[in-house]
C-alpha positions in Angstrom: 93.1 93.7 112.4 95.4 97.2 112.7 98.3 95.1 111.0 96.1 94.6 108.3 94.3 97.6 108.1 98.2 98.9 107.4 99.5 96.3 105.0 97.0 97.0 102.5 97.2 100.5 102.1 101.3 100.0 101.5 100.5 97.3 99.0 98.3 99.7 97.2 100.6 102.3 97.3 103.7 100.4 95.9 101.2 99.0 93.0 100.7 102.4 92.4 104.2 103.5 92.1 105.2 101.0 89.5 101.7 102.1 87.6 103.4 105.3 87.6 106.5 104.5 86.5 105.3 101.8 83.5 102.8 104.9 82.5 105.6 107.3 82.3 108.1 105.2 80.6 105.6 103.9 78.0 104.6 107.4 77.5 107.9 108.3 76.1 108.2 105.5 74.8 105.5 106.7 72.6 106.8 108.7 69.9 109.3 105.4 68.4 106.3 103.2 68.1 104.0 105.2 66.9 107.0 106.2 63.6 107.3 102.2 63.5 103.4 101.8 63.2 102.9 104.7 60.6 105.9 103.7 58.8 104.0 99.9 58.4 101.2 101.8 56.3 101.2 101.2 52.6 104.1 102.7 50.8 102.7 105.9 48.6 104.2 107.1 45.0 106.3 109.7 47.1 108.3 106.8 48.5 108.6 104.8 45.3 110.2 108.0 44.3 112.5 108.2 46.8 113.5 104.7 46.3 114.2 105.1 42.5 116.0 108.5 43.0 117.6 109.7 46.6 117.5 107.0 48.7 120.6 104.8 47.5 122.6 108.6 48.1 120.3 109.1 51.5 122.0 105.3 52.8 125.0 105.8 51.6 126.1 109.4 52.6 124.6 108.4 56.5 126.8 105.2 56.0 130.1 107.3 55.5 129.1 109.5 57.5 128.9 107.5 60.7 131.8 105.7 59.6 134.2 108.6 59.2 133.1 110.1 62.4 133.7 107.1 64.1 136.9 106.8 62.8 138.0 110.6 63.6 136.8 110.7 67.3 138.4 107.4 67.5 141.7 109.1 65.9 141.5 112.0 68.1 140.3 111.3 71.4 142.0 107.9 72.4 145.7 109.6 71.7 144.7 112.5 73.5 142.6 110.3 76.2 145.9 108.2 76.9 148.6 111.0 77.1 146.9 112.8 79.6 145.5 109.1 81.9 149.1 107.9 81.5 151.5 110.0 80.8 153.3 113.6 82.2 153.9 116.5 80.4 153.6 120.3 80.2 150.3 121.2 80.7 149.0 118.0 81.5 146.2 118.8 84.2 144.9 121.9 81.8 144.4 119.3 79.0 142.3 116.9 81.2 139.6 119.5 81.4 140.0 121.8 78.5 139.8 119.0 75.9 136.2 118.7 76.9 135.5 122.3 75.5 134.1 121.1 71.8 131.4 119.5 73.4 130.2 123.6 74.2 129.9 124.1 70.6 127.0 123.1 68.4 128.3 120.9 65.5 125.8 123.1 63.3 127.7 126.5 64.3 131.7 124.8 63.7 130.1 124.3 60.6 128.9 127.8 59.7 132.5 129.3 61.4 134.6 127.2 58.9 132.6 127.9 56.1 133.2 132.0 56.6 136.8 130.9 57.7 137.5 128.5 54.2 135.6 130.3 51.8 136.7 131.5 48.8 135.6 135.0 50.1 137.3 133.8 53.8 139.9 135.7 55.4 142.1 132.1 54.8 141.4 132.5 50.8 142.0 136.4 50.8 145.1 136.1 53.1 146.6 133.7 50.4 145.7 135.4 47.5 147.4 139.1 48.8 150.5 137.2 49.9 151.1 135.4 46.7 149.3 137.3 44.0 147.2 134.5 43.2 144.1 135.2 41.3 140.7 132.1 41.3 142.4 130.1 38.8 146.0 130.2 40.2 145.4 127.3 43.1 143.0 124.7 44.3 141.6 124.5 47.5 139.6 122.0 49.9 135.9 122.6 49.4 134.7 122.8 53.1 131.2 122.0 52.0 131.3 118.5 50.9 131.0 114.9 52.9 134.9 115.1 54.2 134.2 118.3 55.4 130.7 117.2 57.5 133.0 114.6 58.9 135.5 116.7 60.2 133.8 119.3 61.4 131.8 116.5 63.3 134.7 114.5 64.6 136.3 117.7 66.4 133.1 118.5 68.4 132.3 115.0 68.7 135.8 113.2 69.9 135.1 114.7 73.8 133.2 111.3 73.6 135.6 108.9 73.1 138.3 111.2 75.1 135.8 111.1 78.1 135.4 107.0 78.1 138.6 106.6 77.1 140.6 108.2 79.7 137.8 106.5 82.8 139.1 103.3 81.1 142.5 103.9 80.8 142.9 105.4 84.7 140.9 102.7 86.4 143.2 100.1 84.8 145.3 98.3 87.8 149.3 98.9 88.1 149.2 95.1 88.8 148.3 93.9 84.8 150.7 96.5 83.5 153.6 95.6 85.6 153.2 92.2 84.8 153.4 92.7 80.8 156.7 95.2 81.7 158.3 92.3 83.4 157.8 90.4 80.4 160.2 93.4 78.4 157.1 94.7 76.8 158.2 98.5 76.3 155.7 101.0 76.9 154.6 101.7 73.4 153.6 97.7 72.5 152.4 97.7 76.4 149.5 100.3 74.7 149.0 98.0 72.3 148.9 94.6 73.8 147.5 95.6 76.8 145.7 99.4 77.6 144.1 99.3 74.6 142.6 95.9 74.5 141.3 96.3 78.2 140.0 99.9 77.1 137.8 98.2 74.0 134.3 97.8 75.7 135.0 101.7 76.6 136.2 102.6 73.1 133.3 100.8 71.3 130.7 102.6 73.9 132.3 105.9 73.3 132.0 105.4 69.4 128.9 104.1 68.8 127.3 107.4 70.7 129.7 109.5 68.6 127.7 107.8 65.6 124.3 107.9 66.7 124.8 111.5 67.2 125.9 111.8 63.9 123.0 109.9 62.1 120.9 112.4 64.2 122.7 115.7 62.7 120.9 117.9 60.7 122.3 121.2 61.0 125.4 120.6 59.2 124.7 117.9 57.0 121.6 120.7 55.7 123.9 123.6 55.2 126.9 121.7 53.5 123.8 120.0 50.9 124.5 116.8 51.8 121.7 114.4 51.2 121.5 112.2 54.4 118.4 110.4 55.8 117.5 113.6 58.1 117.6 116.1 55.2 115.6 113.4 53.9 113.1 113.5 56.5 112.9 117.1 56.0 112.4 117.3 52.5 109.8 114.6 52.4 107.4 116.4 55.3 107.9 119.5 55.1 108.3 119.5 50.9 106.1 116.8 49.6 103.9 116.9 52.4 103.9 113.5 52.9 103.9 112.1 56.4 104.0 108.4 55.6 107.1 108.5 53.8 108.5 110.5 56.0 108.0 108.1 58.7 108.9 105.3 56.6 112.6 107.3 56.2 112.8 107.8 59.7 112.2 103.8 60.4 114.8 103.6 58.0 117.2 105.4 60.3 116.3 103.7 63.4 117.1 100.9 62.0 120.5 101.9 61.9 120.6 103.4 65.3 119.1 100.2 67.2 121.9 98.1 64.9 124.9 100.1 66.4 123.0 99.7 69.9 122.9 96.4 69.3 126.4 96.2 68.2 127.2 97.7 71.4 125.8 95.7 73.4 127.0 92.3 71.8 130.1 94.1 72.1 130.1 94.4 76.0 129.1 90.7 76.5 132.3 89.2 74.4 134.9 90.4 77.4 134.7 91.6 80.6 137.7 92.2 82.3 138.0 92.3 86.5 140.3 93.2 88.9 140.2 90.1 91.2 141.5 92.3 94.3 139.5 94.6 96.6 141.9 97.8 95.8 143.3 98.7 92.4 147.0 100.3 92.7 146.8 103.5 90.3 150.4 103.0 87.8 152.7 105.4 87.6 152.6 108.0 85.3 155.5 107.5 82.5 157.5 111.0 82.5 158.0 111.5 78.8 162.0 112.4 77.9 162.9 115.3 76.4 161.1 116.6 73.0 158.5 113.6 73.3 157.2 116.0 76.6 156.5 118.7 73.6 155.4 116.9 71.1 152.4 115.8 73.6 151.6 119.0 74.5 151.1 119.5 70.4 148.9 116.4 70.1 146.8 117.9 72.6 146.4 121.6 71.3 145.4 120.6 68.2 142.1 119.0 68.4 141.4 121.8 71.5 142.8 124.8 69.0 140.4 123.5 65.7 137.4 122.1 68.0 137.1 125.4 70.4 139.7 128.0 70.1 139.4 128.8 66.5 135.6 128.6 66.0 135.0 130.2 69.5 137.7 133.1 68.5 135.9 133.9 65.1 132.7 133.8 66.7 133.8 136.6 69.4 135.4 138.7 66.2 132.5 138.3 64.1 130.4 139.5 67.4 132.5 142.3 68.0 131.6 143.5 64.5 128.3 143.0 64.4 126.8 143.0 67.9 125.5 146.8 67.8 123.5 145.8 65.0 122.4 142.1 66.2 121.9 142.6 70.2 118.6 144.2 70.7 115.2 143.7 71.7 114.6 140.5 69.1 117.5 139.1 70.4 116.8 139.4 74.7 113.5 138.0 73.7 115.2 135.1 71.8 117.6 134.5 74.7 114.8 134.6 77.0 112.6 131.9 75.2 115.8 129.4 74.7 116.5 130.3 78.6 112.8 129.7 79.8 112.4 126.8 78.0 115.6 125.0 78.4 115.2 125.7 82.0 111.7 124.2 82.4 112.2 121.4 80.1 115.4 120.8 82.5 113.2 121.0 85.4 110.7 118.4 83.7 113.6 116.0 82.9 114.9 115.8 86.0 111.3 115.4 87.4 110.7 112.4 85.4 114.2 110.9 85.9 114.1 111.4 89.7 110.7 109.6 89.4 111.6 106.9 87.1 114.7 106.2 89.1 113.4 106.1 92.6 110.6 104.0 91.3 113.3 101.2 89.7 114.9 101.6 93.0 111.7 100.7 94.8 110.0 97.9 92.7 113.1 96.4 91.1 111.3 93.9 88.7 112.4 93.2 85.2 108.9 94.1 83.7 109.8 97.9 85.4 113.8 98.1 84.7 112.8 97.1 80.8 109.8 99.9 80.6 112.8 102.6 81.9 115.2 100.9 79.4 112.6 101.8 76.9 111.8 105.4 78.2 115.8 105.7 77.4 116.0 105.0 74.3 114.9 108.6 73.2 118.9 109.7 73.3 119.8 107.7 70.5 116.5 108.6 68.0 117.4 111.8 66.0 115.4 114.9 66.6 113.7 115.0 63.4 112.8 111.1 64.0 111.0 112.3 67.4 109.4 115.2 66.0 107.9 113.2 63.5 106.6 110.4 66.7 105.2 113.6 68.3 103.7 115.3 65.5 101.6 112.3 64.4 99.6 111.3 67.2 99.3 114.8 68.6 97.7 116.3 65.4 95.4 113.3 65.5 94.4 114.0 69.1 94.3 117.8 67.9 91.4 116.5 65.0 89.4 114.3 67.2 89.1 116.9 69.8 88.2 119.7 66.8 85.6 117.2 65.5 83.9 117.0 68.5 84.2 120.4 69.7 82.6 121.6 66.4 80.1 118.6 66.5 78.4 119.3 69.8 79.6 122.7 70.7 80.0 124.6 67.5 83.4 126.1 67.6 86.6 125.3 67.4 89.3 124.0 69.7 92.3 124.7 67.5 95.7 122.7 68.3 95.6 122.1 72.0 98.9 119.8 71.4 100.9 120.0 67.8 100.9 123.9 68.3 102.1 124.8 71.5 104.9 123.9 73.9 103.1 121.4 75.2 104.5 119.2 72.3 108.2 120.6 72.5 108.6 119.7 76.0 107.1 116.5 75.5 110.0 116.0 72.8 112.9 117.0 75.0 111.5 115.0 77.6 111.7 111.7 75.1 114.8 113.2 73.5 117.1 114.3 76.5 115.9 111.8 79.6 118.4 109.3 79.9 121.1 112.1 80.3 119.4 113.2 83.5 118.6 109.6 83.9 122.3 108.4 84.0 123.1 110.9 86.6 120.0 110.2 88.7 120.9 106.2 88.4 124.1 107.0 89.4 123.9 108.9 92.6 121.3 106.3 94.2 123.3 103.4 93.4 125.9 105.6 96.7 122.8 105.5 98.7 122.8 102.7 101.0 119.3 100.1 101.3 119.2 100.2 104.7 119.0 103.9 104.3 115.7 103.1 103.0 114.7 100.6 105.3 115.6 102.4 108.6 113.1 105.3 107.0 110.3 102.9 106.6 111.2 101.3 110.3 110.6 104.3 111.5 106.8 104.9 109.3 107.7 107.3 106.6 106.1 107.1 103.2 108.1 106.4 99.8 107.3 109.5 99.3 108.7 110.8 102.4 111.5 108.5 101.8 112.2 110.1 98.2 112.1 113.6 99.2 113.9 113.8 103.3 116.6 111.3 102.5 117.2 111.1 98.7 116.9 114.2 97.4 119.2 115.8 99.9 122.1 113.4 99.3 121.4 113.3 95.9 121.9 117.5 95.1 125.2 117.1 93.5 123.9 114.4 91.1 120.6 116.3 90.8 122.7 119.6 89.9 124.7 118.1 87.2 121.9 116.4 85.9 120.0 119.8 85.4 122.7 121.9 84.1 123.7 119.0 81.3 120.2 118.5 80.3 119.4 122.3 80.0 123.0 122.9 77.3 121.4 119.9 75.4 118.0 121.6 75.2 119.3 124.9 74.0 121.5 123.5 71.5 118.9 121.1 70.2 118.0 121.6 66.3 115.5 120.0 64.5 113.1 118.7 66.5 112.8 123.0 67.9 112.7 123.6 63.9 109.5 121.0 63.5 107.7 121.4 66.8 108.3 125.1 68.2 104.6 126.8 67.7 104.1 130.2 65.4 105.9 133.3 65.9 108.0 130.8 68.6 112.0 131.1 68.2 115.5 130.0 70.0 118.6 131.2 70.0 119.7 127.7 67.9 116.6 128.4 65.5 117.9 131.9 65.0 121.8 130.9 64.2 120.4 128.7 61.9 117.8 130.8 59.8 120.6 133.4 59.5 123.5 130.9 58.4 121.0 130.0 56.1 121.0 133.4 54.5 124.4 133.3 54.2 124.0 135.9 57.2 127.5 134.3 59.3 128.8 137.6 60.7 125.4 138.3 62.1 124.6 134.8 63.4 127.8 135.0 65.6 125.9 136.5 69.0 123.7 134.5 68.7 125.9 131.0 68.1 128.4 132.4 71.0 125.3 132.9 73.3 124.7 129.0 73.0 128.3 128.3 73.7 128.9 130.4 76.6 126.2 128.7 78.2 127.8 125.5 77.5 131.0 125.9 78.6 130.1 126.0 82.7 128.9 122.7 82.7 131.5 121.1 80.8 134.0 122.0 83.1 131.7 120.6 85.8 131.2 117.3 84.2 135.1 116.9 83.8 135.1 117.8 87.4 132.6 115.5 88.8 134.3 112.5 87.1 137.9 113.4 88.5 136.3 113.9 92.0 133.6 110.5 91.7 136.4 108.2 90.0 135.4 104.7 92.1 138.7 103.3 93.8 141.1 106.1 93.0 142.1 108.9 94.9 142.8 112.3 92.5 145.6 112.5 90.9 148.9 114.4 91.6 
């Protein structure tokens, strides 16, 4: 009877932890279905218009865009991923780390730095015109605010990517494979060729199809160079023509492209696998480049770190310099503390709901829960606007069924409980930026042991108790990197702030953007360099935390 009398409580508490996790998933799960099921409604006269005007510019412009940027980071980060995994030269273990840098800076605020770098009214333009006597006429030069441009400035925040995946891939190949294709006389350039870079490809494709799902999801930039791309688009149609079926029907649009790259990616990743058949993987030699080669790699990795992070980060400190007596007050410590407050509790929410979902895959491991925290993932790869849009919706329902009643059978009114508070932002982030916190939280339980867990239930503690004395305490590093990463994403997140953040409600990103919009560059600087400084610490941690965790390796010399 007392065996019993104990089984069935523990059956009703595991039911109840994979209720809890199906809830949560399916809960964030909820703004894409909900912009798939408005987007099914009949199509309006707004989107006929769209159709017959913008939209063939909308596809195409997203299509080159995503291309180009794919192309670039690819371009960019696999040279400088494999002279620093394979190779010695000067300055070889600052490069590792410092090529990470870009991914500090906004790909919104590069823009707005180039643009008062390149204009015709730029210190570049003005420099050439003194030193040559050149008046407008005299020469042409590259307009910075056209499709090219958005693609560049785009690749050089966006390669660290590629450079990150590339470089795992190309250090945790075995000395074994290579010294059997240099036995063969391959030299060490068709060695790349043949052999590191084909073994690198599920990496390389990984690495770019995120690059191009973050592009798709860029608004900043695309908005202030006047490109038309599907989330301008998005824009235009909700917050222009007021119209939030087409809207939606756009945004399906887009995820359509996003779940075809993810798709892609996938199919990608089942084609070839590649194993090491041993139980230790010799690290290769690093090949000592001769004489001028040494230099020249040193150059080919300054220059995507010098026009990703020095430059923009240099002007940005200048144009501070100028301008902060005028800028820094009290509108701008109350900006910096909302961004801070609200990056720091939606990181604190994140990492809630990760360490939740997590644990509870960990504890009921059955397909029907792994696929409902698949789906809770695949937030990352919607666009902001997309899952402002799949908040908005059902919350302003919700807001007008509640209103109804409330003046129905209690004669005032309720207001908007959801749609206009913070309620709905955090609800966003948490949809948008979970599987970042997700991945670390995955990771660092996948070191802990089972029969940690089951010497902790021998001995009668609760999952629970399980979760919080023995997980959580191995799990701080993991938990800590997790936090940090997720709070830089929040505070440099866009337009799903711009949509959702309530009245008289602003950021630091919102505020860089109003005034770039003005034109306002010089004075947007403290504000833009704010939003970098805080991203630069955990960089530098991330690149750590993957030289240290490196499975099979030992760090380098």
């Amino acid at each position: 009877m007392t065996g019993k009398w104990e089984f069935w409580p523990r059956a009703a508490q595991t039911d109840r932890w994979t209720l809890l996790v199906a809830g949560v998933a399916l809960l964030l799960a909820l703004p894409v279905c909900t912009v798939f099921f408005t987007a099914l409604q009949p199509a309006s006269e707004v989107w006929q218009h769209l159709v017959d005007t913008v939209l063939a510019d909308y596809v195409l412009n997203s299509i080159v865009l995503m291309l180009g940027v794919g192309l670039g980071t690819l371009l960019i980060g696999v040279p400088a991923a494999w002279l620093t995994g394979v190779c010695e030269f000067p300055g070889r273990r600052w490069f590792e780390w410092a090529l990470l840098l870009p991914m500090a800076i906004p790909a919104y605020i590069i823009a707005y730095t180039y643009t008062g770098l390149l204009d015709f009214a730029g210190p570049v333009q003005s420099m050439l015109r003194e030193t040559f006597g050149w008046s407008r006429q005299d020469y042409t030069f590259p307009e910075i605010r056209s499709l090219p441009g958005a693609v560049l400035m785009l690749a050089l925040v966006l390669y660290p990517y590629v450079y990150l995946l590339a470089r795992t891939a190309f250090l945790e190949q075995s000395a074994a494979v290579l010294e059997v294709s240099r036995s063969l006389g391959a030299g060490p350039w068709r060695r790349f060729l043949t052999v590191t870079l084909p073994l690198a490809r599920p990496a390389l494709i990984a690495g770019m199809s995120l690059v191009q799902m973050e592009a798709l999801a860029d608004y900043g930039t695309v908005q202030y160079f006047g490109i038309s791309t599907f989330t301008t688009g998005i824009f235009r149609v909700w917050f222009g023509m007021n119209d939030a079926t087409a809207a939606a029907q756009l945004a399906a649009l887009l995820l359509l492209f996003v779940f075809t790259l993810l798709v892609l990616e996938r199919l990608s990743r089942q084609q070839a696998r590649f194993h090491h058949t041993g139980q230790r993987t010799q690290r290769p030699p690093r090949l000592r480049l001769p004489g001028r080669l040494k230099w020249l790699a040193a150059g080919a990795c300054i220059v995507p770190l010098l026009f990703g992070f020095l430059i923009p980060a240099g002007q940005l400190a200048a144009w501070t310099w100028r301008t902060a007596p005028q800028v820094i007050d009290g509108r701008f410590l109350e900006l910096a503390r909302h961004s801070l407050l609200l990056a720091g509790g939606s990181a604190l929410l994140i990492l809630l709901l990760a360490l939740l979902l997590g644990y509870g895959q960990r504890l009921r491991p059955r397909p029907s829960v792994r696929l409902a925290v698949r789906g809770a993932g695949l937030g990352y790869a919607v666009p902001g606007t997309v899952l402002a849009i799949g908040v908005m919706l059902p919350f302003a329902a919700i807001d007008r069924t509640v209103d109804g009643w409330a003046r129905e059978w209690l004669g005032l009114s309720t207001g908007l409980l959801l749609s206009g508070t913070l309620f709905a932002l955090l609800f966003a982030y948490s949809a948008r930026f979970l599987p970042v916190a997700l991945h670390s939280v995955e990771a660092g339980l996948t070191r802990i042991r089972p029969s940690m867990d089951d010497a902790a239930r021998v001995l009668g503690a609760k999952p629970r108790e399980v979760l919080w004395r023995v997980h959580i305490p191995i799990l701080r590093g993991s938990l800590l990197t997790a936090l940090l990463l997720v709070f830089v994403d929040v505070l440099k997140e866009l337009p799903a702030t711009l949509i959702l953040r309530p009245f008289n409600f602003s950021t630091l990103a919102v505020r860089t953007y109003e005034l770039a919009s003005d034109e306002r560059l010089a004075d947007s600087a403290s504000f833009a360099l704010a939003i970098v400084l805080a991203g630069i610490g955990p960089v530098i941690l991330l690149s750590r935390a993957i030289s240290r965790e490196r499975p099979g390796h030992a760090p380098l010399s």
